[in-house]
C-alpha positions in Angstrom: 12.5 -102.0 129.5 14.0 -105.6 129.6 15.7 -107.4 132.3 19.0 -106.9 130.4 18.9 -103.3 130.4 18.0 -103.0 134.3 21.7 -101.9 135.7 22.5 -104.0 138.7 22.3 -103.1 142.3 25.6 -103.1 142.6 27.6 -99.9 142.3 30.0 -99.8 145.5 33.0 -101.7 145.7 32.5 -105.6 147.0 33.9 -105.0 150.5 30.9 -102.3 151.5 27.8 -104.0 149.5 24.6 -103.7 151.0 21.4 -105.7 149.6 19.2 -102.9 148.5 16.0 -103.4 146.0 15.7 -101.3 143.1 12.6 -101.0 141.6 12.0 -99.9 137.7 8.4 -98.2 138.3 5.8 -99.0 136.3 2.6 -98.0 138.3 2.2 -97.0 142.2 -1.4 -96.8 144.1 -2.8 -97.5 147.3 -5.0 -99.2 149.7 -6.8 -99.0 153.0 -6.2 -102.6 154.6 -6.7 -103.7 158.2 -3.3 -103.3 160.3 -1.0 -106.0 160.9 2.3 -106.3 162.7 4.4 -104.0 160.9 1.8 -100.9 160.6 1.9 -100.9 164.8 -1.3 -98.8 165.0 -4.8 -99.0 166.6 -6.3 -98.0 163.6 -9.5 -99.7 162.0 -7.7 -99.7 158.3 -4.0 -98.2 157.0 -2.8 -96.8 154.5 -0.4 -99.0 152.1 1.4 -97.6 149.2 2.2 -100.5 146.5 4.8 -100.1 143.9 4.5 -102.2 140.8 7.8 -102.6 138.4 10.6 -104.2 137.7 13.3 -105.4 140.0 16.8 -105.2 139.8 17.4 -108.9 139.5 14.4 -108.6 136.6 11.6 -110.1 138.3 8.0 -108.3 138.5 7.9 -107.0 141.5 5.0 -105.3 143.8 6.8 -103.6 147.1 4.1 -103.0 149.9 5.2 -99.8 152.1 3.5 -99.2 155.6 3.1 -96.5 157.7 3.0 -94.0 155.0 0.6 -91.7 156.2 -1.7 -88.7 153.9 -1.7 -85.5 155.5 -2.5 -82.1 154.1 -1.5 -78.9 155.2 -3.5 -75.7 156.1 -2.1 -72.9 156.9 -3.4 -70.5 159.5 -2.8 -67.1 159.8 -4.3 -66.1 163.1 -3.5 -67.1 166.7 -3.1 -70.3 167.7 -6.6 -69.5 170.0 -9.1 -67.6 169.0 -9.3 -64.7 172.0 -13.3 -65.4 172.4 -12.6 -69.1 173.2 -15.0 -70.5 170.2 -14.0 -72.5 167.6 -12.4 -71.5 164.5 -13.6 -71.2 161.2 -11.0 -71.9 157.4 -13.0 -69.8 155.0 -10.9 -71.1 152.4 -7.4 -73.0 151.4 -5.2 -74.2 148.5 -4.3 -77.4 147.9 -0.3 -77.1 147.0 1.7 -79.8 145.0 
């Protein structure tokens, strides 16, 4: 896609525009760096999602989001504490999309 065929960020009338970014995607990954001041965490690296495309106003563009966090979900059908008061054990679990 050209820069000529990226539609402007500018649907809403003139009196109520916001500046917004719009990004034509063209790849998205991430990276473990250490934090800095806008992650505001104690933690040794963080996760960063970077978007790679094409901007509104055409430009290449790579947008750095923080404080994305992975997480994955098991679920659990017993009680929330096992009655013997050992530890529990996840014989097995599906990872979902």
């Amino acid at each position: 896609m050209s820069p000529s065929q990226v539609a402007p960020a500018t649907d809403s009338p003139k009196a109520t525009r916001t500046p917004r970014l719009q990004v034509y995607l063209n790849h998205i990954d991430h990276t473990l760096i250490p934090p800095g001041p806008l992650d505001n965490s104690s933690l040794y690296r963080v996760p960063v999602l970077r978007i790679f495309g094409l901007s509104s106003a055409g430009q290449k563009t790579c947008v750095h989001v923080h404080q994305v966090y992975p997480y994955f979900y098991v679920a659990y059908p017993g009680k929330p504490s096992p009655p013997h008061g050992g530890s529990v054990s996840i014989s097995s679990f599906c990872l979902c999309a």
